[in-house]
Biopython code that builds the backbone (N, CA, C, O; Angstrom):
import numpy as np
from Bio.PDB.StructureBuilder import StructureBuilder

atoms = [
    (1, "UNK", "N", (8.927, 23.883, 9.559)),
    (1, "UNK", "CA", (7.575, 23.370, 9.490)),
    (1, "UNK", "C", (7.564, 21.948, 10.040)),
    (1, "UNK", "O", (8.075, 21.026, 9.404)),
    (2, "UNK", "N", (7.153, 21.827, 10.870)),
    (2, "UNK", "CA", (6.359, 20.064, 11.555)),
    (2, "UNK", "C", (5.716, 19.594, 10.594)),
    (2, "UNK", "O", (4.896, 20.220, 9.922)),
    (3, "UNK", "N", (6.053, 18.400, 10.447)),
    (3, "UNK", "CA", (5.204, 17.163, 10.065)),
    (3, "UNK", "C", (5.147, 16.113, 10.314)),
    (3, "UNK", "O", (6.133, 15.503, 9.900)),
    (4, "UNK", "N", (4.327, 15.416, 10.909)),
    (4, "UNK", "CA", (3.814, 14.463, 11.680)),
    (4, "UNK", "C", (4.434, 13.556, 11.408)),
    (4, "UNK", "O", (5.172, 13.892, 10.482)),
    (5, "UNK", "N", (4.614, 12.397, 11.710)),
    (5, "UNK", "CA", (5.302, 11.281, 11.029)),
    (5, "UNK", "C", (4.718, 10.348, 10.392)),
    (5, "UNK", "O", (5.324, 9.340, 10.030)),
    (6, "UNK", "N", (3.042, 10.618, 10.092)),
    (6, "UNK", "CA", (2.559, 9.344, 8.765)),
    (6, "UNK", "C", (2.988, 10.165, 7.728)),
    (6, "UNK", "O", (3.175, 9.545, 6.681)),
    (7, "UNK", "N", (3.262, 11.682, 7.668)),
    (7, "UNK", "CA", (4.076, 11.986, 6.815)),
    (7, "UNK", "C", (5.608, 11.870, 6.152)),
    (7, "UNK", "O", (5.890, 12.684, 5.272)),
    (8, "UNK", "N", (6.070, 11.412, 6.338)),
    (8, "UNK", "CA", (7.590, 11.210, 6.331)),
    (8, "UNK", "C", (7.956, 11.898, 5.152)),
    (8, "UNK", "O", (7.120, 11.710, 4.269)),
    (9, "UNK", "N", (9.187, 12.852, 4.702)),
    (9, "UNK", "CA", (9.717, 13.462, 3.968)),
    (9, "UNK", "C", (10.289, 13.132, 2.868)),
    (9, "UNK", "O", (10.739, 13.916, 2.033)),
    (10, "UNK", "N", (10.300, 11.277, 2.799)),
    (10, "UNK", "CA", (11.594, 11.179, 1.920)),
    (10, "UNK", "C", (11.009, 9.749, 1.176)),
    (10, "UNK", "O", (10.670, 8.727, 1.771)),
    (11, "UNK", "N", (10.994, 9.966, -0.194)),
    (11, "UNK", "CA", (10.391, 9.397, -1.069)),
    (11, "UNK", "C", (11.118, 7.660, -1.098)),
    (11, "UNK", "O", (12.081, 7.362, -1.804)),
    (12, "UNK", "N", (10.434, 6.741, -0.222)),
    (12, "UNK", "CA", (11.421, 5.316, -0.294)),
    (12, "UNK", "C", (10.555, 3.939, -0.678)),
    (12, "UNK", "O", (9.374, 3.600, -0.596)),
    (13, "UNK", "N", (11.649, 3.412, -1.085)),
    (13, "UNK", "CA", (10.864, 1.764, -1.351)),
    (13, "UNK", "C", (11.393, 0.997, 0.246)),
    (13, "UNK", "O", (12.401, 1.035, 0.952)),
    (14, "UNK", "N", (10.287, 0.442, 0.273)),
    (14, "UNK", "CA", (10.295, -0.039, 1.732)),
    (14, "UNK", "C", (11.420, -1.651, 1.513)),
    (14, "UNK", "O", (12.422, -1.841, 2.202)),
    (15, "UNK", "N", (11.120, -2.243, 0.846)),
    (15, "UNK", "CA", (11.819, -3.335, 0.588)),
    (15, "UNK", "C", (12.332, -3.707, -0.964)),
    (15, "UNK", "O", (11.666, -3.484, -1.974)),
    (16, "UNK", "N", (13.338, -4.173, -0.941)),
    (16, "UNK", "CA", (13.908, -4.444, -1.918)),
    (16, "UNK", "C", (13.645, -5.799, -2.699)),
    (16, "UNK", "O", (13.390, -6.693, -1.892)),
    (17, "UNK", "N", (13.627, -6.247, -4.063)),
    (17, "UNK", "CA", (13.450, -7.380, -4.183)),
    (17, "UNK", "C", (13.873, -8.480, -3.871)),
    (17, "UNK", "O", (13.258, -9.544, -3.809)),
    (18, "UNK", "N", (15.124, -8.222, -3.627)),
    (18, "UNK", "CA", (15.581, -9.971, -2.853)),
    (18, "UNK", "C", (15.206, -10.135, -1.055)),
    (18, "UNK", "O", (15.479, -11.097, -0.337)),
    (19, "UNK", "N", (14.685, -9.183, -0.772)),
    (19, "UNK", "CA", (14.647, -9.158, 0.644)),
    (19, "UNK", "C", (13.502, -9.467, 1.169)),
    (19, "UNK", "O", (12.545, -8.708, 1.017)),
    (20, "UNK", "N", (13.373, -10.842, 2.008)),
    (20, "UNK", "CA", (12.149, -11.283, 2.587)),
    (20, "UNK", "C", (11.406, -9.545, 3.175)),
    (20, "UNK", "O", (11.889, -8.462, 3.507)),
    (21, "UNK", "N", (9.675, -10.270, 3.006)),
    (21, "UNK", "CA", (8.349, -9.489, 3.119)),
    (21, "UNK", "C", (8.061, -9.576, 4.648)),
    (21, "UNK", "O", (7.600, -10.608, 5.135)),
    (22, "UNK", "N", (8.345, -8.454, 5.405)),
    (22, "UNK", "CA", (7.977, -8.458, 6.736)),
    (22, "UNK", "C", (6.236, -8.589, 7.208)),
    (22, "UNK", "O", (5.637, -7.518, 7.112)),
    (23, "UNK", "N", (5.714, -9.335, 7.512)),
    (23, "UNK", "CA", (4.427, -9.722, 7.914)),
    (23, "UNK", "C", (3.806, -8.369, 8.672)),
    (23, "UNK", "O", (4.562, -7.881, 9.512)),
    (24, "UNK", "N", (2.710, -7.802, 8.505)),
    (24, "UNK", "CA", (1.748, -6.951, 9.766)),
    (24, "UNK", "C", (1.026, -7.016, 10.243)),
    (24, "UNK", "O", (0.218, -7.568, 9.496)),
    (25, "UNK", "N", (0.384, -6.751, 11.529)),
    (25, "UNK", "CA", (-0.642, -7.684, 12.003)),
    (25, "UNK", "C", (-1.896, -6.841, 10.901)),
    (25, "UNK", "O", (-2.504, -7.452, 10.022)),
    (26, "UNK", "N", (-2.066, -5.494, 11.168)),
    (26, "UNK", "CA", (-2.894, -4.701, 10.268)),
    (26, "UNK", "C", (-2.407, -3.472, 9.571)),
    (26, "UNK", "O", (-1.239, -3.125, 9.745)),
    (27, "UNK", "N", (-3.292, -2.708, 8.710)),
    (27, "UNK", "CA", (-2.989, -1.775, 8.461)),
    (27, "UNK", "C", (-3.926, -0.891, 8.060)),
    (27, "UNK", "O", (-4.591, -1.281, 7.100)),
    (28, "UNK", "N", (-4.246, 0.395, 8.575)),
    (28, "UNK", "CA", (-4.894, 1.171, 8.803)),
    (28, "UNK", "C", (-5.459, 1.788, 7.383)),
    (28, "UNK", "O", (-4.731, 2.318, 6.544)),
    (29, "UNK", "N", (-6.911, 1.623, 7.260)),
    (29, "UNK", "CA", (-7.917, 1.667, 5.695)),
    (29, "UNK", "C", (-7.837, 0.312, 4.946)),
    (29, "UNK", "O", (-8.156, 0.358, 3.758)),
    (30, "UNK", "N", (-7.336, -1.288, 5.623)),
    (30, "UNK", "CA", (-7.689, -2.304, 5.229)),
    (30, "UNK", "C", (-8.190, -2.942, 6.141)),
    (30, "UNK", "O", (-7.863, -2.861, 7.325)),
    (31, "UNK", "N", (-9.064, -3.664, 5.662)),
    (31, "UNK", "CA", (-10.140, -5.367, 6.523)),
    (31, "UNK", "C", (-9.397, -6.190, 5.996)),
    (31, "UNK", "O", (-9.150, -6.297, 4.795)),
    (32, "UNK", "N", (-8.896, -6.984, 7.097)),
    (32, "UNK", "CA", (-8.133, -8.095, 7.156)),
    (32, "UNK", "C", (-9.268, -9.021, 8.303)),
    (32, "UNK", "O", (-9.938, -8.702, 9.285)),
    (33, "UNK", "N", (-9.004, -10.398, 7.473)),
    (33, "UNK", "CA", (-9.422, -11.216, 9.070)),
    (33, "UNK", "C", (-8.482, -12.793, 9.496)),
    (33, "UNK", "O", (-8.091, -13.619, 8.671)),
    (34, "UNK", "N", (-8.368, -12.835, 10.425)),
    (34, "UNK", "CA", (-7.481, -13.515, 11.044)),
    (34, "UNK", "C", (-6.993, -14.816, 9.766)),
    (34, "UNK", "O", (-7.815, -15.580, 9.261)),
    (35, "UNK", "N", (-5.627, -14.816, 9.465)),
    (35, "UNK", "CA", (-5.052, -15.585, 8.534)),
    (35, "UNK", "C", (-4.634, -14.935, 7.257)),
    (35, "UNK", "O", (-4.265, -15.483, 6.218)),
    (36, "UNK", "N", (-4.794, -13.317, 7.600)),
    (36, "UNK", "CA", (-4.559, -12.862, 5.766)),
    (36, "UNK", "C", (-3.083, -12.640, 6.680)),
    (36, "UNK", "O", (-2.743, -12.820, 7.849)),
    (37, "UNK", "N", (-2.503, -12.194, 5.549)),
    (37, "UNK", "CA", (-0.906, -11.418, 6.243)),
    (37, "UNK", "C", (-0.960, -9.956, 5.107)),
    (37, "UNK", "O", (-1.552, -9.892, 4.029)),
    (38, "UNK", "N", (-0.344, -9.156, 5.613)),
    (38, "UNK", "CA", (-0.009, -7.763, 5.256)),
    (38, "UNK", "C", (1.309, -7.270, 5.219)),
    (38, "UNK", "O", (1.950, -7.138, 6.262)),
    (39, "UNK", "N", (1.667, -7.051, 4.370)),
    (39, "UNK", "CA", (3.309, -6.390, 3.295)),
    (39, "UNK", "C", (3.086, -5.427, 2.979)),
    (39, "UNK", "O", (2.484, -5.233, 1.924)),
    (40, "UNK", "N", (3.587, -4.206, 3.972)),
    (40, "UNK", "CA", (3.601, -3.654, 3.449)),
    (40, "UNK", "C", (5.281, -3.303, 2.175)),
    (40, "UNK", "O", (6.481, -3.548, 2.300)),
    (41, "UNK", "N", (4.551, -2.732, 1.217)),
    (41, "UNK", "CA", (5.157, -2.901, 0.014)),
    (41, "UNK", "C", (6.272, -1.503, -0.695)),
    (41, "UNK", "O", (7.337, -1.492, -1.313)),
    (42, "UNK", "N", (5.339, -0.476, -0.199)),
    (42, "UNK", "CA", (6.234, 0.909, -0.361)),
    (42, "UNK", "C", (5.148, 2.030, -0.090)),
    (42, "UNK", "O", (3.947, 2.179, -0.316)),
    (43, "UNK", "N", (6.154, 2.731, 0.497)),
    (43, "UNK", "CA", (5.629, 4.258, 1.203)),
    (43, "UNK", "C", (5.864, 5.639, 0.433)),
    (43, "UNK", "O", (6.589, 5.694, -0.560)),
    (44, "UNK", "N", (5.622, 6.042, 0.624)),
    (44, "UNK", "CA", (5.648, 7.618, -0.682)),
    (44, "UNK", "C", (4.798, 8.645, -0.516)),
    (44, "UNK", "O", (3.568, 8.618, -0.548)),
    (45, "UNK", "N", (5.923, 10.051, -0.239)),
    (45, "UNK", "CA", (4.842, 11.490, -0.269)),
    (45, "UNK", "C", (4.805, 11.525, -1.755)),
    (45, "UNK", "O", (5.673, 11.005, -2.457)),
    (46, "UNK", "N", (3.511, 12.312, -2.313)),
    (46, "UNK", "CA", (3.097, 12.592, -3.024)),
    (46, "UNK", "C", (1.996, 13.424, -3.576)),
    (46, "UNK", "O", (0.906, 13.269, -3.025)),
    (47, "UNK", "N", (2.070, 14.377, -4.668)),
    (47, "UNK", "CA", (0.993, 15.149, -5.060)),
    (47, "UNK", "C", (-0.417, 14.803, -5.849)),
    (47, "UNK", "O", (0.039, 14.535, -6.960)),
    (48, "UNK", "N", (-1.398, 14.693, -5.928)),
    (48, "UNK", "CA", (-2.273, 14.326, -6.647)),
    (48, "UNK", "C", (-3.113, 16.010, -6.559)),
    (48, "UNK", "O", (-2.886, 16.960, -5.810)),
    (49, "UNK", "N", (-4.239, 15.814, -7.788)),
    (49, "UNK", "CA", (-5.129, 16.810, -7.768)),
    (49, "UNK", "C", (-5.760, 16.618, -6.995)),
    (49, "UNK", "O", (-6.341, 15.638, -6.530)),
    (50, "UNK", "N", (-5.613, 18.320, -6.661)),
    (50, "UNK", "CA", (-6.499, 18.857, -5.652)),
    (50, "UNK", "C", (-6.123, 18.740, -4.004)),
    (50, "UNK", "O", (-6.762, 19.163, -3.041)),
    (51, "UNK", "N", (-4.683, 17.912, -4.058)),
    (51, "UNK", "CA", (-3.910, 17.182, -2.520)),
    (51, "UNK", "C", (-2.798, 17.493, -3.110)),
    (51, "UNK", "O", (-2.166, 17.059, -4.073)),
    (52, "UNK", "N", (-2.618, 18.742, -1.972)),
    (52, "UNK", "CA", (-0.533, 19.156, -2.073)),
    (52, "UNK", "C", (0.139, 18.062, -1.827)),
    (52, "UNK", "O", (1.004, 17.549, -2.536)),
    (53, "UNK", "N", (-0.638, 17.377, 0.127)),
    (53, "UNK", "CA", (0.290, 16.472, 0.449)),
    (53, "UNK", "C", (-0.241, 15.380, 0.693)),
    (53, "UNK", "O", (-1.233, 15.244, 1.408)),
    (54, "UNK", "N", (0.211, 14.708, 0.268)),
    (54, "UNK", "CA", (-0.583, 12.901, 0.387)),
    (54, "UNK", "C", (1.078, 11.979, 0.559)),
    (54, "UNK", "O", (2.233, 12.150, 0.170)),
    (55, "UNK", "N", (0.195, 10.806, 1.510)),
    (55, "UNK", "CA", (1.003, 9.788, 1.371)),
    (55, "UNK", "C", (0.875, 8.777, 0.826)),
    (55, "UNK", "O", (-0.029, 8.229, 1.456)),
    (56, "UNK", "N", (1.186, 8.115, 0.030)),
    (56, "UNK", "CA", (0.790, 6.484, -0.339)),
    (56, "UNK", "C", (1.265, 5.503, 0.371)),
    (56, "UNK", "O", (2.473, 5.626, 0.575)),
    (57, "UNK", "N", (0.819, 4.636, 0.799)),
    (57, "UNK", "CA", (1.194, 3.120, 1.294)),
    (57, "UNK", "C", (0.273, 1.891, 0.473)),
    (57, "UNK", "O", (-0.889, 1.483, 0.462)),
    (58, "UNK", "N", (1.324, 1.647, -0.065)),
    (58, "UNK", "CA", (1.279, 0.194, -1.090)),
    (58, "UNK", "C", (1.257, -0.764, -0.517)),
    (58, "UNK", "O", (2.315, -1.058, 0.038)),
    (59, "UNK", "N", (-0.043, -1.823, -0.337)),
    (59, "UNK", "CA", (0.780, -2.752, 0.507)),
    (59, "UNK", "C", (-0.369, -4.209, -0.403)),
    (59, "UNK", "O", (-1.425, -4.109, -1.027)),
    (60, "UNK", "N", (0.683, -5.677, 0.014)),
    (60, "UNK", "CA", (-0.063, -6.894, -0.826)),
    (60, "UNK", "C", (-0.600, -7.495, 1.036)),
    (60, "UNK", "O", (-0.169, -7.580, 2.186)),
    (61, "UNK", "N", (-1.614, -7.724, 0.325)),
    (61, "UNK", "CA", (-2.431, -8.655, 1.560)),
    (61, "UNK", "C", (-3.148, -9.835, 0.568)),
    (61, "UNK", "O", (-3.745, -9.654, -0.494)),
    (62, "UNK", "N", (-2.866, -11.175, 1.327)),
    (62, "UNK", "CA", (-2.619, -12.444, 0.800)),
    (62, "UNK", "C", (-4.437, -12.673, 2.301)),
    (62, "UNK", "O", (-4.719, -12.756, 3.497)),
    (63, "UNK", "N", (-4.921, -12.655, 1.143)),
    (63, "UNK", "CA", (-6.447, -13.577, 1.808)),
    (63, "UNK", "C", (-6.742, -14.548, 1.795)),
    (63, "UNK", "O", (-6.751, -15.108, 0.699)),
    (64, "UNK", "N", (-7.175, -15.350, 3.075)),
    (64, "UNK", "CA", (-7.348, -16.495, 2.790)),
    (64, "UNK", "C", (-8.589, -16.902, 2.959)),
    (64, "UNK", "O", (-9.000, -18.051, 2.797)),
    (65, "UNK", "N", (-9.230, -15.916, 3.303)),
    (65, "UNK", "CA", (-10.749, -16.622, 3.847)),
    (65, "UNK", "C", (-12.006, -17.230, 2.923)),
    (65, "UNK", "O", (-12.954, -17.838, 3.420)),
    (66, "UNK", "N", (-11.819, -16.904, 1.191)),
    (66, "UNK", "CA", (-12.602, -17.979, 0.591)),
    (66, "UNK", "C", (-11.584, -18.297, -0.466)),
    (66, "UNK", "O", (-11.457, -17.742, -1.557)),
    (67, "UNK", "N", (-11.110, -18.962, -0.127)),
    (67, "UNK", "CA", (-9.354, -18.748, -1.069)),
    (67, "UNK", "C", (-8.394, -18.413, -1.085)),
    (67, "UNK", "O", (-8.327, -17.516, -0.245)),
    (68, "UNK", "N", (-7.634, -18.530, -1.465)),
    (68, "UNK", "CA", (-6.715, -17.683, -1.255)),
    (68, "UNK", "C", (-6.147, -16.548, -2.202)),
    (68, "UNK", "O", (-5.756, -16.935, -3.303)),
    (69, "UNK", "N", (-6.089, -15.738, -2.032)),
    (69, "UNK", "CA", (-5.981, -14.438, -3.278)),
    (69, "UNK", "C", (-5.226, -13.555, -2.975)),
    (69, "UNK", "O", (-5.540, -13.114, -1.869)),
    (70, "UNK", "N", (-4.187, -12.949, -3.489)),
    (70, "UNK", "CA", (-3.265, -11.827, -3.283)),
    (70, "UNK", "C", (-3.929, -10.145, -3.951)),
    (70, "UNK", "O", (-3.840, -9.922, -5.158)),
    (71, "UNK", "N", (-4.529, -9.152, -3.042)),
    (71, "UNK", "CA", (-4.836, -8.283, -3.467)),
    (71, "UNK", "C", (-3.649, -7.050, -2.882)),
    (71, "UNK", "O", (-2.965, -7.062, -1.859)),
    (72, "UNK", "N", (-3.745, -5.982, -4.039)),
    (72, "UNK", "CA", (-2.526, -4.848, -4.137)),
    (72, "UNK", "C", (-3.151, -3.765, -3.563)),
    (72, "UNK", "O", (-3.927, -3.222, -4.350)),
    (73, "UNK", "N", (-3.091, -3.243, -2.446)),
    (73, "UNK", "CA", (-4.061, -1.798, -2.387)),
    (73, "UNK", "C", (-2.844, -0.743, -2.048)),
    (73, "UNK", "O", (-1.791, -0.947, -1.444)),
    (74, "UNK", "N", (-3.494, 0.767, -2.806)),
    (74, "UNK", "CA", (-3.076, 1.927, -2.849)),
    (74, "UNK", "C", (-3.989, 2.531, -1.524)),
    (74, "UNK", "O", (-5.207, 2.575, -1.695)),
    (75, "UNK", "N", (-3.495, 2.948, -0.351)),
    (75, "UNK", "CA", (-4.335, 3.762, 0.778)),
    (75, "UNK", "C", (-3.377, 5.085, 0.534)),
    (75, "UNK", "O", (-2.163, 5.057, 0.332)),
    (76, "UNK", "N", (-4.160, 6.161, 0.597)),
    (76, "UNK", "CA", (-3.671, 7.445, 0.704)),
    (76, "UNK", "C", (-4.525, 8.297, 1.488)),
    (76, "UNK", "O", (-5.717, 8.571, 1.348)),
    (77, "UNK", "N", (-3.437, 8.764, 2.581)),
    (77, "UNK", "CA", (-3.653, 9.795, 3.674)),
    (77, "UNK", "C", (-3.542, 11.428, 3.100)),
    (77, "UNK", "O", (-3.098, 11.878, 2.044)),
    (78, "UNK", "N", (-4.051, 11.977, 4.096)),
    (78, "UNK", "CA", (-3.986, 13.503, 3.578)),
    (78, "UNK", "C", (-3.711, 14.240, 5.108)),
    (78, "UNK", "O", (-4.038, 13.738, 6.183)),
    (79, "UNK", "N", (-3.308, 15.013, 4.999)),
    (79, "UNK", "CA", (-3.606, 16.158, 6.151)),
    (79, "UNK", "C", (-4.895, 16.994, 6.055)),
    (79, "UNK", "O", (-5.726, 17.422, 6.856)),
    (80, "UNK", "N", (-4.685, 17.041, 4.624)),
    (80, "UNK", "CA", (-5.786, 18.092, 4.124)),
    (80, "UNK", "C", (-7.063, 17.642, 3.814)),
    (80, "UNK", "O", (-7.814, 18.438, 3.250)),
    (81, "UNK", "N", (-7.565, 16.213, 4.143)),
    (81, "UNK", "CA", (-8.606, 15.371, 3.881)),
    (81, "UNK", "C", (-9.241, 14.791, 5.073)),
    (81, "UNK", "O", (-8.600, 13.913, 5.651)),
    (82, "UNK", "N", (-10.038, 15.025, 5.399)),
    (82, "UNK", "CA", (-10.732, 14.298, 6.492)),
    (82, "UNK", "C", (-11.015, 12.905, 6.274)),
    (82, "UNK", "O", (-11.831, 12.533, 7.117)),
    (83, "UNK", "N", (-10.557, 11.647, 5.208)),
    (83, "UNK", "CA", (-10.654, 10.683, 5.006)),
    (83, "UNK", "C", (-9.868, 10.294, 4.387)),
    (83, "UNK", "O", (-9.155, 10.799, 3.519)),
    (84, "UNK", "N", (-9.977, 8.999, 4.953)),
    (84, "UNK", "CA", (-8.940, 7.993, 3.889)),
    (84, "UNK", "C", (-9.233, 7.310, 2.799)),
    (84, "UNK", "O", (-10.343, 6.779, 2.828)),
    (85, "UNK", "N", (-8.479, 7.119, 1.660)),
    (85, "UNK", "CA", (-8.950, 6.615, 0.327)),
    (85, "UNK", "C", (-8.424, 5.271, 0.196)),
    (85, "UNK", "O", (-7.301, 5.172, 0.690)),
    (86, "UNK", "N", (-8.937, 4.076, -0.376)),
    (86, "UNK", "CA", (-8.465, 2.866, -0.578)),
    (86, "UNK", "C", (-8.610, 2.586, -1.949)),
    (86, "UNK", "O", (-9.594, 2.742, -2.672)),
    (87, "UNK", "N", (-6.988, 1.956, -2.317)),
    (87, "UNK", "CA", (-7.873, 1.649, -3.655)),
    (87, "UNK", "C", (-6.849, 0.444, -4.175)),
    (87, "UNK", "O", (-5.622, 0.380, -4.255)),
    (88, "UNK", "N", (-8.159, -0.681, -4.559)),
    (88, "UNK", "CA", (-7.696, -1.851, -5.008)),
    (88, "UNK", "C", (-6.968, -1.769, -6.243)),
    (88, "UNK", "O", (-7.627, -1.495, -7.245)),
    (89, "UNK", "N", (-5.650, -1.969, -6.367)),
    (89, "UNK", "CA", (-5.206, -1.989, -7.719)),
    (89, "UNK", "C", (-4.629, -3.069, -8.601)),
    (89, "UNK", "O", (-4.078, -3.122, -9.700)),
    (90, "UNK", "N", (-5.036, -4.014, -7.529)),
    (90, "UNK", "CA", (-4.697, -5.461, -8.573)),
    (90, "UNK", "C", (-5.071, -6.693, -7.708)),
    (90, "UNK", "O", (-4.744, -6.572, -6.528)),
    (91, "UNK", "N", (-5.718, -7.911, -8.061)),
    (91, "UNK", "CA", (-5.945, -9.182, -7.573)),
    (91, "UNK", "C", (-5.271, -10.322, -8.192)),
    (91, "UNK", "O", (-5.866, -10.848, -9.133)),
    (92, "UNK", "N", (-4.075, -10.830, -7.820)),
    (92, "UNK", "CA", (-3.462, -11.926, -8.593)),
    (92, "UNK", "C", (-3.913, -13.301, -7.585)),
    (92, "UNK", "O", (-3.794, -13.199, -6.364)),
    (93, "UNK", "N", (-4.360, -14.393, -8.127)),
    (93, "UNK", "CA", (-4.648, -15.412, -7.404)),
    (93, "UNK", "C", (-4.417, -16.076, -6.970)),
    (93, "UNK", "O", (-4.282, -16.956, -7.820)),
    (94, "UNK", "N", (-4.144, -16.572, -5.800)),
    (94, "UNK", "CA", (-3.127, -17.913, -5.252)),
    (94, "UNK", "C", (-1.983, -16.543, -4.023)),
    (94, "UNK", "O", (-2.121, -15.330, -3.867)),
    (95, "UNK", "N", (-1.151, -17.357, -3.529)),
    (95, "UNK", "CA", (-0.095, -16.334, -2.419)),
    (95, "UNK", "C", (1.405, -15.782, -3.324)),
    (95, "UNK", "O", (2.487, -16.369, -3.342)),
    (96, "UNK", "N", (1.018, -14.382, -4.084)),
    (96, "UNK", "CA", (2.028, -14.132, -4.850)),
    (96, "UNK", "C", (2.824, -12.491, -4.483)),
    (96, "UNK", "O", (3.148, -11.496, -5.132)),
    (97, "UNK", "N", (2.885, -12.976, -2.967)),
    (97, "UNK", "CA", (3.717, -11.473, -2.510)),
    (97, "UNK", "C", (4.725, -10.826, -3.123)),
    (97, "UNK", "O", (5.028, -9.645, -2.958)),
    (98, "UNK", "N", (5.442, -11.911, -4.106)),
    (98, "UNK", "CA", (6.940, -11.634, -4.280)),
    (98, "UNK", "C", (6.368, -10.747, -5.906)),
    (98, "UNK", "O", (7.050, -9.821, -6.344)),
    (99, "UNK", "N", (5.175, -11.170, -6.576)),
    (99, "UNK", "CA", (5.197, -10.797, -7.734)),
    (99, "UNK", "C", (4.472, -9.552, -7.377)),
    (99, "UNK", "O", (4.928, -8.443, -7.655)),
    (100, "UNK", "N", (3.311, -9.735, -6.744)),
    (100, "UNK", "CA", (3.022, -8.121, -6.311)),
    (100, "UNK", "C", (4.164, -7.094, -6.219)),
    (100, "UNK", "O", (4.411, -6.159, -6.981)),
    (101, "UNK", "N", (4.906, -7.557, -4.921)),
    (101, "UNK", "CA", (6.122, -6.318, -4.444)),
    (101, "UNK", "C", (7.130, -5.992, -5.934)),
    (101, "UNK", "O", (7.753, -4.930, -5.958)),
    (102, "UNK", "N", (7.240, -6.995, -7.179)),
    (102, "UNK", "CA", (7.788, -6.584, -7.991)),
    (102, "UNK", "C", (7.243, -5.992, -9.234)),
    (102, "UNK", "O", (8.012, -5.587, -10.105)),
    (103, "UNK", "N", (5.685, -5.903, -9.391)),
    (103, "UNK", "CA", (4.558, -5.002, -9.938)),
    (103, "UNK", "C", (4.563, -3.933, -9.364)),
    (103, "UNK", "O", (5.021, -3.112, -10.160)),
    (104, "UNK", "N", (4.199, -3.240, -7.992)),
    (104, "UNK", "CA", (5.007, -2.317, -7.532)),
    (104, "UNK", "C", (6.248, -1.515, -7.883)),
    (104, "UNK", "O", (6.440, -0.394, -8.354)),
    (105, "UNK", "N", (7.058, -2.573, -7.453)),
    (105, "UNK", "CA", (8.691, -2.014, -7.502)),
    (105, "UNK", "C", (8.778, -1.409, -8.927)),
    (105, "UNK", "O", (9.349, -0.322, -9.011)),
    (106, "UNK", "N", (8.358, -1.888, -9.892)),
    (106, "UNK", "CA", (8.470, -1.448, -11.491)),
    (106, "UNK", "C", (7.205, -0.281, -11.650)),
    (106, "UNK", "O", (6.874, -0.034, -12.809)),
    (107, "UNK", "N", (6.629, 0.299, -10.767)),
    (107, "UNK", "CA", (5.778, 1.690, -11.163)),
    (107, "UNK", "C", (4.310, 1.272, -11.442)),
    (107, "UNK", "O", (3.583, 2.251, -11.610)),
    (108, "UNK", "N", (3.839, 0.368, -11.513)),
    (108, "UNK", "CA", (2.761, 0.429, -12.093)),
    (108, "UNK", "C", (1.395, 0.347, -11.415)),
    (108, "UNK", "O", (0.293, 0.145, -11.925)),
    (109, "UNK", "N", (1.701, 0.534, -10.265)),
    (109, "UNK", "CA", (0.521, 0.682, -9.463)),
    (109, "UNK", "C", (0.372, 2.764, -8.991)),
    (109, "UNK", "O", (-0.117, 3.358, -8.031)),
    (110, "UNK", "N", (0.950, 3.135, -10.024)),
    (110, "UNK", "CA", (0.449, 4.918, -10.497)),
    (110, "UNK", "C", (-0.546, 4.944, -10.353)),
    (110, "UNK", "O", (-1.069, 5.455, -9.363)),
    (111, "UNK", "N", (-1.413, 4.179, -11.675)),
    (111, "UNK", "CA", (-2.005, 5.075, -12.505)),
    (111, "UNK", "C", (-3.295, 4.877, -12.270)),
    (111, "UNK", "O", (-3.797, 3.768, -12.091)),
    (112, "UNK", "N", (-4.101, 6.323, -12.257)),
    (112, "UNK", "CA", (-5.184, 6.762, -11.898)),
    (112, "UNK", "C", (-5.510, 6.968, -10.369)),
    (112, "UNK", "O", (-6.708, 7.011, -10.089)),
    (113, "UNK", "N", (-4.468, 7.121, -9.196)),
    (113, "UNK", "CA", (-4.936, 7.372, -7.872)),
    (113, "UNK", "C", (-5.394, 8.129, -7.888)),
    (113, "UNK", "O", (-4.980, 9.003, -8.649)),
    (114, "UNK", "N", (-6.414, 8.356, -7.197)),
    (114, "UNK", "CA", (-7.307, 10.073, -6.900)),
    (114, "UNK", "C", (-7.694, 10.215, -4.987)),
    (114, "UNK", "O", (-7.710, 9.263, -4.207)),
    (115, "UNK", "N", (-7.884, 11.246, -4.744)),
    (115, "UNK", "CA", (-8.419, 11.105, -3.269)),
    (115, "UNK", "C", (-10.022, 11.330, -3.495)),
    (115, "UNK", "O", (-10.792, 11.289, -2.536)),
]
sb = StructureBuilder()
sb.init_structure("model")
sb.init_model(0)
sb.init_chain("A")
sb.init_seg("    ")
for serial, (resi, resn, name, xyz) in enumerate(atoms, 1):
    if name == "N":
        sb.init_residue(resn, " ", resi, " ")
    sb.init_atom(name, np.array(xyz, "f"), 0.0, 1.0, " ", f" {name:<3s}", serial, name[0])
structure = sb.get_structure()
């Protein structure tokens, strides 16, 4: 069976905690505008109701445009969905990539995804 490659097969944390946050220019189901930066944070197939196959991408984007604010978003793709889902799962204030990616890393950006 083929699967595309925003699917990827194999359940991983993209970065580790001691390991500097690679910058992106964007990322596809977020508004960014010139000066935020994007981490992504961790990638993951996964099942939710009603979606055999979904992917998650976790990622912290550090805004700066009336402040500066670190928001956590959950985007999940589908094959089986004609849309993409976004979902804000945390706003810590000030540039706190390292504590995001380790809110993450410890599970807790689960609970309650839906498509």
């Amino acid at each position: 069976m083929h699967i595309p490659a925003a699917f990827p097969q194999a359940v991983a944390a993209i970065s580790q905690p001691e390991e500097p946050l690679a910058v992106l220019e964007m990322a596809p189901g977020l508004t960014t505008h010139p000066g935020d930066a994007v981490h992504l944070l961790r990638e993951e197939r996964m099942a939710l109701a009603g979606v055999a196959d979904c992917v998650a991408r976790t990622y912290a984007v550090i805004h700066r445009r009336h402040g500066t604010y670190t928001h956590i978003y959950t985007v999940l793709d589908s094959r089986d969905q004609d849309r993409r889902v976004t979902h804000l799962r945390r706003v810590l204030e000030g540039e706190r990539a390292a504590e995001a990616r380790a809110w993450v890393l410890a599970g807790r950006h689960y609970a309650r995804l839906a498509f």
